[in-house]
N, C-alpha and C positions, 0 to 999 in steps of 0.2 A: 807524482804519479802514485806511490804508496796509497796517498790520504785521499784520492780520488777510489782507489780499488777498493778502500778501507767505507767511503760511501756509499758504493755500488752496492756491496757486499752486506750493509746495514740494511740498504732500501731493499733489495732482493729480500733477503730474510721476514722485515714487517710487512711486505705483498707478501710473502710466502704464510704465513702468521691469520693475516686479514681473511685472504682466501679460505683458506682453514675455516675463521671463526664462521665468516659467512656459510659454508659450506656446509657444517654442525650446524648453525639456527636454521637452514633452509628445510634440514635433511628432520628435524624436527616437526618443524613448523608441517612441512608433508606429512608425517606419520601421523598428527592430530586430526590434519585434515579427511586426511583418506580414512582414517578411523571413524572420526564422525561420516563419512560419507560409507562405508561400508556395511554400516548399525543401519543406516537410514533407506538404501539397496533393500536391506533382509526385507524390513517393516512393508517397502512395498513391494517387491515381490510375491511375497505371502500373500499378499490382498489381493495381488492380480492372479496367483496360480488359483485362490479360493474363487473369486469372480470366474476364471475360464474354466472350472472343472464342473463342480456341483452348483452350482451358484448360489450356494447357501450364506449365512450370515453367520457362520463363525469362525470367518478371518480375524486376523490382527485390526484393531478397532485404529486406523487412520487416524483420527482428527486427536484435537487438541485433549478429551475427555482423561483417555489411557496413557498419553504425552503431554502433563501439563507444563513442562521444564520448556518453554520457548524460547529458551536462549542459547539451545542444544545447536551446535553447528551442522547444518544439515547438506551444504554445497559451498563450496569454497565462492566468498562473495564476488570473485572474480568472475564466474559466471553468468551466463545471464539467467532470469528467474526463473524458475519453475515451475509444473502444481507438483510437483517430488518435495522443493526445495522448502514450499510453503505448506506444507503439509499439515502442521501442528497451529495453523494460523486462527487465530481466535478473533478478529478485528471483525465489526458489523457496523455498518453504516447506517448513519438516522434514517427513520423511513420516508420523511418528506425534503427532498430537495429543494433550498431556498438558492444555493449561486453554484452557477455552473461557469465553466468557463467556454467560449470557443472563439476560438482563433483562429479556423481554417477560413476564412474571409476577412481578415483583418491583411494592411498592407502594410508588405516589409519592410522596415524602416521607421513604422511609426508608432507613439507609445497607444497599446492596447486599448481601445476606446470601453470596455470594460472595466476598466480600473482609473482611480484615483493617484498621479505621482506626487506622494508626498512631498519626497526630495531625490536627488540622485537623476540616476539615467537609468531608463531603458527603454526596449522598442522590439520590436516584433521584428524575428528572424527566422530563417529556415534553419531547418538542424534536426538531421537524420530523416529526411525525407518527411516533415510537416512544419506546420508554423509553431512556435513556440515564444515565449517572455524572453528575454535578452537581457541579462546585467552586464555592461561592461566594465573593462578594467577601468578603475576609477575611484570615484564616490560613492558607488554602491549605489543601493535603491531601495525605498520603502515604497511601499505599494498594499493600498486597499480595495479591495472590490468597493467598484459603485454601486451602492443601495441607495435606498428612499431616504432612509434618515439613518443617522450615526448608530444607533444605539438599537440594532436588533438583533441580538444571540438571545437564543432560549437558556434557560437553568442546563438542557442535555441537548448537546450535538455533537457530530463527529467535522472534522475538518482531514481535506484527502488532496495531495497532490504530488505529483513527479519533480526531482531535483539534481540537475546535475552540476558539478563546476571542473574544471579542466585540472583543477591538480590538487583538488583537498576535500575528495568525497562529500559529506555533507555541513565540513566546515565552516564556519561564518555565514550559518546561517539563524535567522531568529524569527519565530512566530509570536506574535505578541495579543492580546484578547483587548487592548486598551492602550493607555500611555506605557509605556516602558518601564513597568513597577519592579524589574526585577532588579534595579540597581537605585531608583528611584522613586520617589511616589508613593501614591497613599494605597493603603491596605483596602478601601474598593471596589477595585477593579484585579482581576484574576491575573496573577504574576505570568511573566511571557516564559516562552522555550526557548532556552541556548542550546544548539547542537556546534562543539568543538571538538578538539582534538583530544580531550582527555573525558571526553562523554556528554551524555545529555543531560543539561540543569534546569529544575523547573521550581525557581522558590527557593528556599535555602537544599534542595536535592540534587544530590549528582549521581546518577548511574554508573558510571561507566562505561564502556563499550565491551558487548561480551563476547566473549571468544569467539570467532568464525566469521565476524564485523568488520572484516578489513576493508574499513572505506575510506579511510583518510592518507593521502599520500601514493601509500600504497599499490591501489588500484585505482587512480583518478577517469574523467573522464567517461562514467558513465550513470546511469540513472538510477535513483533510489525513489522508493516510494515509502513517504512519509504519510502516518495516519494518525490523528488523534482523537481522542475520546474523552468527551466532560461531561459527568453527570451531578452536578452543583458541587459536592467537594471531592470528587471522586475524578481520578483521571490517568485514563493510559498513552502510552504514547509508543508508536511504534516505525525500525526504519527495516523497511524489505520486510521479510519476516519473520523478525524479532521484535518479540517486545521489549524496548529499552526502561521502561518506565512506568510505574505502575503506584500509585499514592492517594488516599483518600484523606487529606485535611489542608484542601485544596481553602483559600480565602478569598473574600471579595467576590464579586460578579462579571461578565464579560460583556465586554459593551459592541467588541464589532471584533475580525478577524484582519491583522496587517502581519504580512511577511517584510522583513528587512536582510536583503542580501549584503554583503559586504563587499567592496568591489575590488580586492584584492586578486582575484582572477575573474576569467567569465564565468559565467553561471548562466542554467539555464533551466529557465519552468514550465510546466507544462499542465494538462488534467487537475486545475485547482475544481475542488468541489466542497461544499459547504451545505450541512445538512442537517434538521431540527430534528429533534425527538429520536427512539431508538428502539428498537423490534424484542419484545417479551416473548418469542415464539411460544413458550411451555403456556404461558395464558391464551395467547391469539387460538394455540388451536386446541384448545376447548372452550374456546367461547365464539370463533368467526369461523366460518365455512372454509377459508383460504387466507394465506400467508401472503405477503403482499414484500419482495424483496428486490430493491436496489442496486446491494453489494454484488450480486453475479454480473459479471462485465464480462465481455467479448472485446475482440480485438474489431477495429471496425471493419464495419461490414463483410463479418466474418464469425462461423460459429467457434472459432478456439478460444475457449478460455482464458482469461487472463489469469495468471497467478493469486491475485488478491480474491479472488471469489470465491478461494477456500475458508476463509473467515463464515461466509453466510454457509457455504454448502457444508461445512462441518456440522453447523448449528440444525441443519435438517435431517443431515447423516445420525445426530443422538438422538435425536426427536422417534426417528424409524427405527434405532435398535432400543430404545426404550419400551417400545412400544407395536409389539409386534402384529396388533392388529390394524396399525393405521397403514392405509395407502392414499398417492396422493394421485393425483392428475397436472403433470406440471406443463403449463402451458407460458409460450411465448409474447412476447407483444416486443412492437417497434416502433419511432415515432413515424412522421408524415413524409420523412426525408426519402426520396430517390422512388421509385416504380410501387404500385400497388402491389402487384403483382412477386415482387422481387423481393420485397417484406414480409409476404406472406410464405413463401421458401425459407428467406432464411429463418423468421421465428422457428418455426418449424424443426428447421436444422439447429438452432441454438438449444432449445428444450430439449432434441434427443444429447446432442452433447452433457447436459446437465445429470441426464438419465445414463448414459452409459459411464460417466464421473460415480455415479453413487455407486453403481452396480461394480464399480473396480473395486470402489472399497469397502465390499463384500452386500452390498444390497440387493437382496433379491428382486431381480427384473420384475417377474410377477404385478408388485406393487406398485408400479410405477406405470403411468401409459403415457404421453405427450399431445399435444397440440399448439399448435403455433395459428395466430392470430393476426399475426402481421399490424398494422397499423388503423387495425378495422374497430377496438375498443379502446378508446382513449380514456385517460382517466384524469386529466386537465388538459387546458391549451395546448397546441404545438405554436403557439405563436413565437415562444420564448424561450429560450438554450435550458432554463429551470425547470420549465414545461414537456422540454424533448426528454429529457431528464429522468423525469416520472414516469415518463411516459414508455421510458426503454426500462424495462422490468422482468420477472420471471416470477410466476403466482405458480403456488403450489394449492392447490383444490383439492378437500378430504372426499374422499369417494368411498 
């Protein structure tokens, strides 16, 4: 009986102990958190009481210019995204879309007739209310977009897609530009991206994971958005909005784009897009009448913003306080999908969204007028998801 109470009495005390410990890292880990999220409160606030009073232009400068630290924790990752969150986000998308994906009419169950299955499983499921890639537990799965021929990345493109896995954020996952050089193989072809548990490796570099990133374990189970950027040895790599990666003596060349899941839990993909070339705006606009941008996304068929469209509209946001006598005319366009009619609304709606985004973070209305287009100026095919693509836009026109 003794040597029993004398057990009892030891395990009571190391839960009493553990408790404790967990209860100091929680009560930390909070204070980091809410601090960065408090810094981050003031920044917009200030930009919205400037926007709703005078509506002048000198607020607190938003975008990434006046905050170039992107690794600043700005919303505990557990959340879901933001434009608060993504505020400081610097990513911009090539200006010509070459692979889009879609898979709202693909059938569930079967592998993405979009893509190449290298090896592995996967197959088209529902998950969170649309179709999305499917890895399951398993063998994992490498997968290529079907193109014309192997070998078609330019010297500069961005590469953009959603990733989720049920219990290791964006663990075990690998983007590769070629054969798999980063453990093997010849110098080339452009070394792949390891995202693990102890950071992102690209080449002989490891990041890390930086402060306010808690994607691994932690908070499983829901979506990141990974974005990358090559401009022949130059490359950034970013997950949500942080940029984890950032190194220019990049080697070798990139022959095509292949994701390899690991099939250690499910995973699940979504919004792959793949994109040539990349937007100079400070040249474009003094030398082209209109700005011609990609990166501003909307949620479908719908004018709220997506988080990631803070990258372009930051890039317009310096352009405007640079430059105080430019104003622009930002007009809508949408592809050929769903009602004439109904396109031409919501363009419409999209542009003034864009316009009342700048004007929060302190841009004088004045400058700014809208017009939505709907689906009535195409500026290639709707034949083709690459096509719709281009075709869903926001031009900014100097007036």
């Amino acid at each position: 009986m003794a040597i029993i109470l004398i057990f009892i009495c030891q395990y009571s005390q190391a839960q009493f102990f553990k408790k404790l410990k967990d209860k100091v890292t929680q009560t930390a880990s909070d204070h980091v958190t809410n601090d960065a999220g408090n810094a981050t409160d003031k920044t917009i606030d200030k930009t919205e009481n400037a926007a709703k009073g005078n509506n002048n232009e000198h607020s607190s400068n938003q975008s990434s210019a006046d905050n170039s630290n992107n690794n600043t924790a700005s919303n505990n990752s557990s959340l879901v995204p933001t434009i608060k969150s993504y505020q400081n986000y610097d990513f911009v998308p090539g200006d010509t879309v070459i692979f889009q994906s879609n898979l709202a009419d693909e059938q569930v169950g079967e592998i993405p007739s979009q893509f190449t299955l290298v090896n592995g499983q996967m197959d088209i499921q529902n998950e969170d209310g649309e179709n999305v890639i499917h890895v399951p537990t398993g063998s994992g799965a490498t997968m290529t977009p079907r193109m014309a021929r192997n070998n078609y990345m330019p010297d500069q493109f961005t590469v953009e897609f959603d990733f989720k896995n049920e219990k290791a954020g964006v663990e075990h996952l690998y983007v590769d530009f070629g054969q798999r050089v980063y453990y093997a193989g010849s110098n080339d072809i452009t070394p792949g991206i390891s995202f693990g548990y102890d950071g992102t490796t690209w080449g002989t570099f490891n990041s890390g994971t930086p402060e306010g990133l808690n994607i691994n374990y932690k908070y499983p189970n829901q979506w990141h958005h990974i974005a990358i950027a090559i401009n022949k040895n130059a490359g950034k790599v970013y997950i949500d909005q942080y940029r984890v990666m950032n190194v220019n003596s990049l080697t070798g060349k990139p022959d095509n784009v292949t994701i390899d899941v690991n099939g250690y839990e499910n995973s699940y993909i979504k919004n792959i897009r793949i994109a040539a070339g990349g937007i100079d705006i400070y040249k474009k606009v003094t030398t082209d009448a209109k700005i011609i941008m990609h990166g501003i996304q909307f949620d479908v068929d719908k004018s709220t913003l997506k988080p990631e469209s803070m990258g372009s509209i930051n890039q317009i946001y310096n352009l405007l306080k640079k430059d105080a006598s430019l104003k622009f005319e930002i007009d809508g366009h949408t592809d050929n999908t769903g009602v004439a009619a109904h396109n031409l609304t919501l363009s419409q709606q999209r542009a003034d969204a864009v316009k009342a985004q700048l004007i929060k973070m302190g841009i004088n209305g004045s400058r700014l007028t809208t017009k939505g287009f709907g689906d009535t100026k195409p500026i290639t095919d709707n034949s083709t998801p690459e096509g719709k693509a281009n075709n869903r836009r926001v031009e900014f026109v100097k007036i």
